[in-house]
DRENPATI-711731 format. One record per residue (C-alpha): residue number from 1; chain; x, y, z. Coordinates in steps of 0.2 Angstrom, whole numbers, plus 5000, padded with zeros to 4 digits. Layout:
REM residues N
    n  chain    xx    yy    zz
  NUM      A     X     Y     Z
...
//
This chain:
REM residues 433
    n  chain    xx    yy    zz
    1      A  5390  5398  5585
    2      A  5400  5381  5589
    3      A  5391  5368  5591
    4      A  5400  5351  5601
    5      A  5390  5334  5603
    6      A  5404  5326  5609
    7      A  5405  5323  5629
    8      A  5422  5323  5641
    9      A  5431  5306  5641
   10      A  5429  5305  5659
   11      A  5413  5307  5661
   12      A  5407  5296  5645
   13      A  5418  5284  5657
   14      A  5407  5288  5671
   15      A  5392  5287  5658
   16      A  5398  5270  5654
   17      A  5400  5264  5671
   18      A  5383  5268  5675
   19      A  5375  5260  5662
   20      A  5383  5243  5668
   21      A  5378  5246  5686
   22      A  5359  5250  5681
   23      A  5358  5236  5670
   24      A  5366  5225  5682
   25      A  5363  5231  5700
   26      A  5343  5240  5697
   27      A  5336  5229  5685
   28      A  5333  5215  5695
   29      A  5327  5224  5708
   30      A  5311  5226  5695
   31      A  5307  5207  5697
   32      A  5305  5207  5716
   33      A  5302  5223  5723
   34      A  5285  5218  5725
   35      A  5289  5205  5737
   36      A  5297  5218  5748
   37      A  5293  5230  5761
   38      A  5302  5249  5761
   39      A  5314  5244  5776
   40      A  5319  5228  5767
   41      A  5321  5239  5750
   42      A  5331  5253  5759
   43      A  5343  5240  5766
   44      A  5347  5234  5748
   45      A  5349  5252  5741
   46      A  5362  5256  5756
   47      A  5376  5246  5748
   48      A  5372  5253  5730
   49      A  5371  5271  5737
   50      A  5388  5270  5746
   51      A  5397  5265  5728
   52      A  5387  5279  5718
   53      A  5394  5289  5733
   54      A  5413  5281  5731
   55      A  5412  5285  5712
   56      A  5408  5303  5714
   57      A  5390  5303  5709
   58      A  5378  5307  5721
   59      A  5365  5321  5723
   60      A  5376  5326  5707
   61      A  5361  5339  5702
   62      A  5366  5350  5720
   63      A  5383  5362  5719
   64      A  5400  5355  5727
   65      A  5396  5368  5744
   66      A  5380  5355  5745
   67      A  5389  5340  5743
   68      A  5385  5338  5724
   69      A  5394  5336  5709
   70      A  5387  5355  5700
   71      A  5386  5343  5682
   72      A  5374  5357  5673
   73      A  5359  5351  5664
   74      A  5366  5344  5650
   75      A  5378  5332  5660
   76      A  5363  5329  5672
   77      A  5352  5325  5655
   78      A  5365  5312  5650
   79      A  5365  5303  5665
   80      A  5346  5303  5667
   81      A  5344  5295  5652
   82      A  5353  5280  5659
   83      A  5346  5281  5674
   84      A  5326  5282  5667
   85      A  5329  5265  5660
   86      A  5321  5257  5678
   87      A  5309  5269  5691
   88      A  5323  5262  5704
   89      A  5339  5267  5696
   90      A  5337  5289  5704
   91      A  5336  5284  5722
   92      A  5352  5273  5722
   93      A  5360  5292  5714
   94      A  5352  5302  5725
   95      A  5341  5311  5713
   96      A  5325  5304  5715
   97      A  5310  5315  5713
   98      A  5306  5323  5724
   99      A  5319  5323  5733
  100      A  5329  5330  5721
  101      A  5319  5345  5717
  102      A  5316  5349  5736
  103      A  5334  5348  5737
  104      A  5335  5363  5725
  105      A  5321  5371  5732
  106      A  5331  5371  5749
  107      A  5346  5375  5742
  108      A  5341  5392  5734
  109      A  5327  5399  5747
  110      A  5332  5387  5760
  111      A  5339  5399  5778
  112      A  5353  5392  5786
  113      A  5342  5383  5799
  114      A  5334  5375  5786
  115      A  5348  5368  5777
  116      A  5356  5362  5791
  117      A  5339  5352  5798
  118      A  5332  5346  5780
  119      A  5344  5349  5767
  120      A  5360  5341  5772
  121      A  5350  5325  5782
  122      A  5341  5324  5761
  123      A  5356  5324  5755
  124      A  5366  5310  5766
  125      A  5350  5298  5763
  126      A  5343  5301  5780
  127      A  5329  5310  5776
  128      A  5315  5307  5764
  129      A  5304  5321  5759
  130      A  5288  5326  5750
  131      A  5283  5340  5738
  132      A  5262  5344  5742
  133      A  5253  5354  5729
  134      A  5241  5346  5717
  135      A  5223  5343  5725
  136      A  5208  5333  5722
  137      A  5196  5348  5722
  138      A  5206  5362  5710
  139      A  5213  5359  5690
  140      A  5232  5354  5694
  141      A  5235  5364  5677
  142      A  5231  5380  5684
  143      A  5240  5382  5701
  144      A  5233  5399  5704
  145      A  5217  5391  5709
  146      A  5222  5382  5725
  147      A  5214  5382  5739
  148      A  5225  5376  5753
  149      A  5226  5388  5765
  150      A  5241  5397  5777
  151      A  5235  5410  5789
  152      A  5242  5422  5800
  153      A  5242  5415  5819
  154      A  5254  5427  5828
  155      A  5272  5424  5820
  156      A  5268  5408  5815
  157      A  5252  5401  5803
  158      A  5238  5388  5803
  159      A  5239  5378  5790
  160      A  5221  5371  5781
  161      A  5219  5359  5765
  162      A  5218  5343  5755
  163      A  5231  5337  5744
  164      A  5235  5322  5733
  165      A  5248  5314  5724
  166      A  5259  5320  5736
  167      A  5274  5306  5730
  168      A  5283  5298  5741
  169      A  5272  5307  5757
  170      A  5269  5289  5765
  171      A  5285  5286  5768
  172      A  5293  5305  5768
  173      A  5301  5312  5784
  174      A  5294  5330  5778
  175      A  5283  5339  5766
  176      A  5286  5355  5756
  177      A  5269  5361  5757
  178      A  5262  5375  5742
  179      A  5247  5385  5753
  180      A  5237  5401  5748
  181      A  5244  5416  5760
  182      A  5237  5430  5752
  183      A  5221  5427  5742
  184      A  5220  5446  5737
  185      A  5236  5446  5728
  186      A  5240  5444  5709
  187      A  5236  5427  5704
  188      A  5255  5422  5705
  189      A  5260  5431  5719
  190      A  5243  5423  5732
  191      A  5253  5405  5739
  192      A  5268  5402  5748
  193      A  5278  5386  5753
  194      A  5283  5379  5770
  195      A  5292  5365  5778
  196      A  5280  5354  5787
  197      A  5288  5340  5797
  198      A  5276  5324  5794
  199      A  5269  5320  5812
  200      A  5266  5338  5816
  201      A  5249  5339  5824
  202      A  5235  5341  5811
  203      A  5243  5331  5797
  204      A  5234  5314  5790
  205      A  5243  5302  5778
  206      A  5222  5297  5771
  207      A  5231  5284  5759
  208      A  5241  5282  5744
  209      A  5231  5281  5731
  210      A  5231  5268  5719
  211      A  5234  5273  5699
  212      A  5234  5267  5684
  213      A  5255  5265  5684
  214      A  5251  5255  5702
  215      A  5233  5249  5703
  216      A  5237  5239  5718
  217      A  5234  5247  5735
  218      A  5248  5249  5747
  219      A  5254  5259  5757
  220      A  5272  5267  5764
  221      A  5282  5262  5746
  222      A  5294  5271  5736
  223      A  5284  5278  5721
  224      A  5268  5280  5730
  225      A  5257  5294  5729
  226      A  5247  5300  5745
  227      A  5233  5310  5750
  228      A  5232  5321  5765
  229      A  5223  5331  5777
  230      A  5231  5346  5783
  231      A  5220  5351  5797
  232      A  5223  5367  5809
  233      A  5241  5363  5809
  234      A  5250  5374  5818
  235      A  5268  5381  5810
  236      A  5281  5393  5819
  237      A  5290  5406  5807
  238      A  5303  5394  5803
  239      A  5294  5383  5794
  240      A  5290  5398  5778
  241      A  5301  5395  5765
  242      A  5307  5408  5755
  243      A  5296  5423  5755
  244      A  5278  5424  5759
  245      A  5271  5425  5740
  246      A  5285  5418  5733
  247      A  5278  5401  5730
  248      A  5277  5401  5711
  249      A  5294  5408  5709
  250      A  5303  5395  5720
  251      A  5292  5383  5712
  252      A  5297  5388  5692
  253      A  5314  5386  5698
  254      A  5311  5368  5702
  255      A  5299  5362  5689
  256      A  5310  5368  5674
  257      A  5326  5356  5679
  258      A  5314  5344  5683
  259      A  5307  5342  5666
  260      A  5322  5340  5658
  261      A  5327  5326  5670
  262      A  5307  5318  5667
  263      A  5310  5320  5646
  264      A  5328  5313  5646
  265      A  5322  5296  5659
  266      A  5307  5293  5647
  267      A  5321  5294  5633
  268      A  5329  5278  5640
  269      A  5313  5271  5644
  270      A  5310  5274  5625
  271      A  5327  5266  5622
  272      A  5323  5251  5633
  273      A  5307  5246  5625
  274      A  5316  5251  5607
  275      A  5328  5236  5613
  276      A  5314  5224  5615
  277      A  5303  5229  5597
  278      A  5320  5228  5588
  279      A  5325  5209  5595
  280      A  5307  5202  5594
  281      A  5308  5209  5575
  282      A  5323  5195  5574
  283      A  5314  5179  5577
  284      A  5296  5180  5578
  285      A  5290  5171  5562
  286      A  5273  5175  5555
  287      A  5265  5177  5537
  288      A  5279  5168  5530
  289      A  5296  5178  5538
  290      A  5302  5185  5552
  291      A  5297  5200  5555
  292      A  5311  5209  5552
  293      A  5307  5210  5533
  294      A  5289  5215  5534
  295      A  5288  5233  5531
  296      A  5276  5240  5544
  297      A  5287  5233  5556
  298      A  5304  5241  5547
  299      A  5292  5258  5550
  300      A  5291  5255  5569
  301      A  5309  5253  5568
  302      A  5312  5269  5559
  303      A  5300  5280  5563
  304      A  5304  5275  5584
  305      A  5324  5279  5581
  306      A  5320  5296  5572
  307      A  5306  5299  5585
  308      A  5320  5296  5599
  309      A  5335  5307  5588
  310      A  5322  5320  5590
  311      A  5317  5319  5606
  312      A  5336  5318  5613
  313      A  5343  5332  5603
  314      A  5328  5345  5607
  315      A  5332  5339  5627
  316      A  5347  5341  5626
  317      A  5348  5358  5616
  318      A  5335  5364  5631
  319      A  5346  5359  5645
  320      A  5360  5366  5634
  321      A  5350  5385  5634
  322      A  5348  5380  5655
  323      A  5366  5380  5655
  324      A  5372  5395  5646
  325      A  5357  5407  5648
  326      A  5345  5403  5663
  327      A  5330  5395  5667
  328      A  5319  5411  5659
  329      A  5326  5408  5641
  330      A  5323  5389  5638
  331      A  5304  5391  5645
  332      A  5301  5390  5625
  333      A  5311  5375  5622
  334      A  5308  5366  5641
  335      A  5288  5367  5635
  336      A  5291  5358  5617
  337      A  5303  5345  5624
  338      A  5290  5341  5638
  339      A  5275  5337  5627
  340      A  5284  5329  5612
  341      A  5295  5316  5621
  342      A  5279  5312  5631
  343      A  5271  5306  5615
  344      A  5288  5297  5607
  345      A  5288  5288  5624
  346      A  5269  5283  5620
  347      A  5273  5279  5604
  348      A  5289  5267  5606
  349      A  5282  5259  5620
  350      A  5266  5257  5610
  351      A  5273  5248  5596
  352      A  5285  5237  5607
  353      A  5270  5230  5615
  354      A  5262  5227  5598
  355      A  5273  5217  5591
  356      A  5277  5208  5606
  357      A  5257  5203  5607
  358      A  5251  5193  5618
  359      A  5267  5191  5627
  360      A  5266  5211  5627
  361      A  5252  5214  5636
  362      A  5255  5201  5649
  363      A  5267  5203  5667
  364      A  5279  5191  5657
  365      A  5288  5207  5648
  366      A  5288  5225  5657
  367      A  5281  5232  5642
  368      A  5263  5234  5651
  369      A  5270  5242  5665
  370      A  5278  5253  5654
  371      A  5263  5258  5643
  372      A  5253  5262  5661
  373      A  5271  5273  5666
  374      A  5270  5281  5647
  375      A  5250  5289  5650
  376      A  5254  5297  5665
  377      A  5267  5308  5654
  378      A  5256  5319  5647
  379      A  5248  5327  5661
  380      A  5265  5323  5675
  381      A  5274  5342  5679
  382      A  5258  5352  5666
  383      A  5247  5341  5656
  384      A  5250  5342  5635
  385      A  5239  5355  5631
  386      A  5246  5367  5644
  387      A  5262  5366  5637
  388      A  5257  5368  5620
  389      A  5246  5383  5624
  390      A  5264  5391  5631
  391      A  5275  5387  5615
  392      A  5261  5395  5604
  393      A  5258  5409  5614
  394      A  5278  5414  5616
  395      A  5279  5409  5595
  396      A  5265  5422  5592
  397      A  5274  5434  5601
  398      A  5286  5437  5588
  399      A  5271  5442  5574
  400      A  5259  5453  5570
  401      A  5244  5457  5558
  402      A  5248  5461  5543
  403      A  5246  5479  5534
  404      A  5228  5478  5529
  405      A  5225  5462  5534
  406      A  5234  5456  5518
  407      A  5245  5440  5518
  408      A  5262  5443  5520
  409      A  5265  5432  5505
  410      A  5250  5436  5494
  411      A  5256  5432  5477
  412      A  5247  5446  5470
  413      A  5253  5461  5480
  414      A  5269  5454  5481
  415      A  5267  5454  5459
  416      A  5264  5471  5461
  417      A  5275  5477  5472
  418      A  5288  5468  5460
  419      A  5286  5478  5445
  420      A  5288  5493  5454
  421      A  5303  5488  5461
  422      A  5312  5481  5444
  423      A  5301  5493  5433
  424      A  5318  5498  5423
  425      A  5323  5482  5420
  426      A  5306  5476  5414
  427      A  5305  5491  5401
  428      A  5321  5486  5395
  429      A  5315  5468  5394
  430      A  5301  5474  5385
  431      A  5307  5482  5372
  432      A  5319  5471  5367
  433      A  5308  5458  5365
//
């Protein structure tokens, strides 16, 4: 096996570019956004969105026949890592969640009606959209328990249910909508999705609910996260997508890519933070020195960059196995990156506020905003224990019970076994001694 860490001069190029332009161009946007309204935001991204688009690098997750850039995981994963560093940065690429899965979801299930009305419209920044599955009455870490419903009405269906934490619904064009169509079927085979405009009849934007990321209410924002009645709303045939039953499937596809892009921002929102623990640690004085030279603090430091090394390289090796041998084989791997680079991004954040103090914890540093961002990790696309649960049932999978029920490695069978296999050469042994 050959193994390559290095990446193309021209797209470490383009890696460098965009580093400069987050840094320069979104991170600003961080210290006022609040004071704007989504029209007034929109109008500053247009300018940004024309030069990603100048420079080749829009909706790069899509295939060149969509109008992407066909980059593969491991590109994608290098250039989300940059792009993490501020909750703004995706949407002036083009690869903003959920838009960005949506997009995928069209692309592979989407007819050629659909494409043509919702996917290219996405794609060119004209239409916002939605993904509507998790709801407030059934566990979001077991899907097969929904209880939205489609059913039958001629050719068409009638659509009934509550959602929430539908991102981005306030201020989305349409919703991709995961609804129970057959409740008799296998567990994974019972819901379907479908394309529902967002002022079709029957459809209630409730509110965006406040969280802990954004305790403030609002309402119509980028980031917001809505809840909504579907009630009796009528759908004609063209609004199923993908095959009845076929909800879960199109939805795997999705959520595997999307975890990797989720691990690899929270990777440079790890970095960002590191940046800020590493400078204070050169001038804060205290007990006699910087802190620089007291040795918890040189842990943070350590144990944050091996945390982070770790994190990158499991990432990257998962989006790697995407590449070269398909969603199915890096289930394993996508699972292990997804719970352990939500805790190093727990961690690193949590020790950047530490040493920051006071100063931490207040508005003055985005450090508490980060913190609030970090907890949502572990239950964002799966909680923690789900995906734990996976790796170990897939790791189990590969061992069985032992003969008897005697350790594999049990010293004194193993003894035994010994001295019949080198009986010879122990005799021999023996009697010379």
């Amino acid at each position: 096996m050959a193994w390559d860490f290095s990446t193309e001069p021209e797209f470490q190029e383009q890696l460098d570019w965009m580093r400069a332009f987050v840094r320069e161009e979104i991170w600003p946007l961080e210290t006022v956004v609040s004071q704007l309204d989504q029209p007034a935001l929109d109008r500053i991204y247009a300018p940004l969105q024309e030069e990603v688009k100048r420079r080749g690098l829009w909706a790069a997750h899509l295939p060149p026949e969509l109008g992407g850039q066909g980059f593969g995981q491991v590109k994608l994963g290098l250039m989300h890592e940059i792009l993490g560093s501020s909750p703004f940065a995706p949407n002036a690429f083009g690869n903003q969640a959920p838009d960005s899965g949506n997009s995928e979801i069209l692309a592979l299930a989407g007819t050629d009606e659909q494409k043509e009305r919702w996917l290219h419209p996405l794609l060119a920044g004209d239409l916002k959209s939605a993904f509507s599955m998790t709801e407030p009455e059934s566990a979001g870490s077991d899907p097969t328990e929904l209880r939205t419903r489609a059913e039958r009405d001629g050719d068409g269906w009638v659509l009934n249910g509550h959602k929430w934490f539908s991102s981005n619904a306030s201020i989305a064009d349409f919703l991709i909508v995961m609804a129970v169509t057959d409740p008799d079927a296998r567990p994974h085979q019972r819901a379907s999705m479908f394309i529902v405009p967002v002022d079709t009849p029957g459809v209630t934007i409730v509110r965006d609910v406040p969280t802990m990321e954004h305790p403030a209410e609002s309402y119509g924002k980028l980031g917001n996260h809505a809840e909504i009645l579907y009630e009796d709303v009528h759908l004609g045939p063209e609004a199923l997508l993908g095959e009845a039953g076929a909800g879960f499937l199109i939805a795997q596809h999705r959520l595997g890519p999307g975890r990797i892009h989720h691990c690899m921002r929270w990777l440079g929102v790890s970095r960002r933070a590191f940046d800020m623990l590493c400078e204070r640690a050169t001038y804060r004085y205290a007990q006699g020195a910087v802190l620089a030279e007291k040795q918890t603090v040189q842990n943070w430091i350590a144990d944050s960059a091996a945390q982070m090394q770790a994190a990158r390289l499991m990432t990257l090796h998962a989006a790697w196995v995407m590449d070269t041998q398909g969603p199915s084989a890096a289930r394993t791997d996508i699972s292990l990156i997804k719970f352990y680079g939500a805790a190093v991004l727990h961690d690193v954040v949590d020790r950047a506020l530490q040493i920051h103090g006071a100063l931490g914890y207040s508005t003055d540093m985005p450090l508490e905003a980060m913190y609030r961002y970090a907890r949502a990790a572990r239950f964002y696309d799966g909680p923690d224990e789900v995906h734990r649960q996976s790796v170990a049932r897939q790791i189990l999978r590969g061992y069985e019970p032992p003969a008897e029920e005697v350790p594999t490695e049990h010293v004194p069978t193993r003894r035994e076994a010994a001295r019949r296999k080198f009986a010879d050469l122990l005799e021999a042994v023996t009697a010379n001694d």
